[in-house]
Steps between C-alpha positions, in 0.01 A plus 500: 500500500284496188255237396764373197743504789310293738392285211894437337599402929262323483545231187881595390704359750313216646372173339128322473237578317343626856751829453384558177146470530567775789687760298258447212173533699701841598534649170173360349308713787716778450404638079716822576819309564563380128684751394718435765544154461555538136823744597634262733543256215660719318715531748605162531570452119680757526718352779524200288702656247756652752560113613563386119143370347372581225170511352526159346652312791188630733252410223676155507534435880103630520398271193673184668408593918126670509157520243490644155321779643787622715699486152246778377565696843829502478512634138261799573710598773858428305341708186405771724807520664742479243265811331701700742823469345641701176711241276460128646823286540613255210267193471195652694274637221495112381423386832287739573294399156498167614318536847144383515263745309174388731393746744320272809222627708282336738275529844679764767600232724655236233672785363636595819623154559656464227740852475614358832586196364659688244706738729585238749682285244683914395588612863686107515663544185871397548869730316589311242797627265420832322509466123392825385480863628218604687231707288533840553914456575692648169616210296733422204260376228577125359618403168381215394392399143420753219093473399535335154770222668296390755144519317697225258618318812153441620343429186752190475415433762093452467561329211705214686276475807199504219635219265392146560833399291809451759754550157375853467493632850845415548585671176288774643599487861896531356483749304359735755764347719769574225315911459514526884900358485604736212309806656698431838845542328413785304391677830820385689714651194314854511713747676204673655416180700820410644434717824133277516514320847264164567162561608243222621124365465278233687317258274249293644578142557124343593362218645471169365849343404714853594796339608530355108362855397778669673721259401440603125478878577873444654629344165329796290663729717864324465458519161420874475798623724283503809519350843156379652422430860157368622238569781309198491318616841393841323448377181736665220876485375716813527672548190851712422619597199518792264155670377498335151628136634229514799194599243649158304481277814129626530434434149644136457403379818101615449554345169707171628218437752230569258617260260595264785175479672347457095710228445441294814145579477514286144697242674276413732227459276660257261583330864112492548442445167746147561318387764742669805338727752739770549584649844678839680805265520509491095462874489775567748684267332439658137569832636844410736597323174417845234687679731820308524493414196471858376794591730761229335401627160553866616830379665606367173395765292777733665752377307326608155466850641812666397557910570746691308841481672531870544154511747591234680645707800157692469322162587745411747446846669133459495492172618669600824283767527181265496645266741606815749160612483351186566692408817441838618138466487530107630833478700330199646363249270365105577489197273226292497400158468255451150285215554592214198321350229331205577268455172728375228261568240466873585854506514569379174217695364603778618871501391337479139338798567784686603687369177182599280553902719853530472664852513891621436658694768727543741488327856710496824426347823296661719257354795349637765191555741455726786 
């Protein structure tokens, strides 16, 4: 066996810091062996695509479960890796863009230790549902929005989650709603898309408040034609829809939660400012409330949605299709219990909010966690 090898028995598959301080005293004595170690990670990113992650999710479960350090490890090695490839799968060059820029270097041994805290939390990584090809597999390239559409989207958009007036990012917030509506019937009535089958995407769902968080990425997702299931143990919410309805539940719900973390951020300071210390029971609260609220104005909003009557068998057609797809990937799907709102202020404060956010669109019902 090689050094690395002796080094990755050593610290992969056993626990303690004891196991770890062995492998790494390994490789820090052993300057020839770098090259080798640096493969082996490869290796394992690489294996992590063939059971369904993606850059983003490991960035994500790294970020939440080890050091910012290991955050810069594991982009070097998912940069270098996916510089194998020709043409990267939908969504990657994004998520690739998005990895930490840093490049982290330290003493032999600390950097030793922490590659193999790095590769032990790889080698452990669990399947989860692939939503993607794997790079270097041939693909069918998305369609989602054109350029100019969704350049107008986002700039909406900003301007809602900038404006300290709630009148004006709702009139904002719709009217991307209402461009992200029209351009979803217009691609439904094109006869070049009616072969399109549902694809799917992971947003992240974080820590604090994520059960209200994925509570409000479910309602988005209703309302765009989508079904959403969430991971709370791993951390995101798989998302299926067609291309252009999946890019708008990643838009509003960035958005939504932007604007909803704003607003209950100036709620709890005219609390303060009253005298009332605010707690994490008024921001659950305030969020569990946003999100509900959100979802009964979504609900409602339906009925205002109205799609010529000769491309309504389209939608019908592609809303089977979604729902197919979706219980293929999760035959077997879990509700969940959502802890309740115990702060009646933050409730209250935060169904304002939701009124001051609201969106049109379509919603169905949907729930589910695996």
């Amino acid at each position: 066996m090689t050094t690395v090898d002796d080094a990755l028995a050593a610290a992969l598959y056993t626990d303690g810091d004891a196991s770890l301080d062995a492998g790494a005293s390994l490789l820090a004595a052993a300057p020839g062996a770098d090259a080798e170690l640096t493969r082996r990670g490869h290796d394992l990113v690489r294996r992590a695509w063939e059971r369904g992650w993606h850059p983003a999710d490991l960035a994500r479960l790294v970020r939440r479960d080890l050091a910012p350090h290991h955050g810069q490890l594991l982009a070097d090695l998912i940069r270098a890796e996916c510089g194998r490839y020709g043409v990267l799968p939908p969504r990657w060059a994004t998520q690739l863009d998005a990895l930490d820029p840093g490049h982290w270097s330290a003493d032999r041994f600390s950097y030793a230790t922490a590659v193999l805290e790095l590769y032990r939390l790889l080698v452990r990584l669990p399947s989860i549902e692939p939503v993607g090809p794997v790079p270097g597999t041939a693909f069918v390239p998305a369609t989602g929005y054109e350029p100019r559409m969704l350049a107008r989207i986002r700039a909406l958009l900003a301007k809602a989650e900038a404006t300290t007036f709630p009148e004006e990012a709702e009139a904002l917030t719709a009217k991307a709603q209402e461009l992200m509506a029209r351009h979803a019937l217009d691609e439904a009535s094109l006869p070049e898309h009616r072969a399109d089958t549902p694809s799917a995407a992971r947003i992240g769902v974080d820590a604090p408040y994520e059960e209200a968080k994925a509570i409000l990425l479910d309602a988005i997702a209703d309302a765009n034609r989508c079904r959403a299931v969430w991971n709370g143990d791993l951390g995101f919410t798989t998302v299926v829809g067609f291309e252009s309805d999946l890019e708008a539940v990643e838009l509003l719900y960035t958005s939504l939660l932007v604007q909803g973390t704003t607003a209950m951020t100036r709620a709890e300071a005219a609390q303060r400012a009253g005298g009332r210390r605010r707690t994490k029971t008024f921001r659950q609260s305030f969020l569990l409330a946003y999100a509900v609220r959100l979802g009964e104005r979504l609900a409602r909003a339906t009925e205002s949605v109205h799609a010529p009557a000769d491309l309504l068998p389209v939608l019908a057609t592609r809303e089977i299709a979604v729902s197919s797809r979706a219980d293929e990937l999760f035959p077997h799907t879990t509700s969940t219990r959502i802890r309740g709102a115990t702060d009646e202020s933050g409730w209250h404060e935060g169904r304002e909010a939701a009124d001051a956010a609201s969106v049109s669109g379509e919603r169905r019902e949907v729930h589910g966690r695996r």
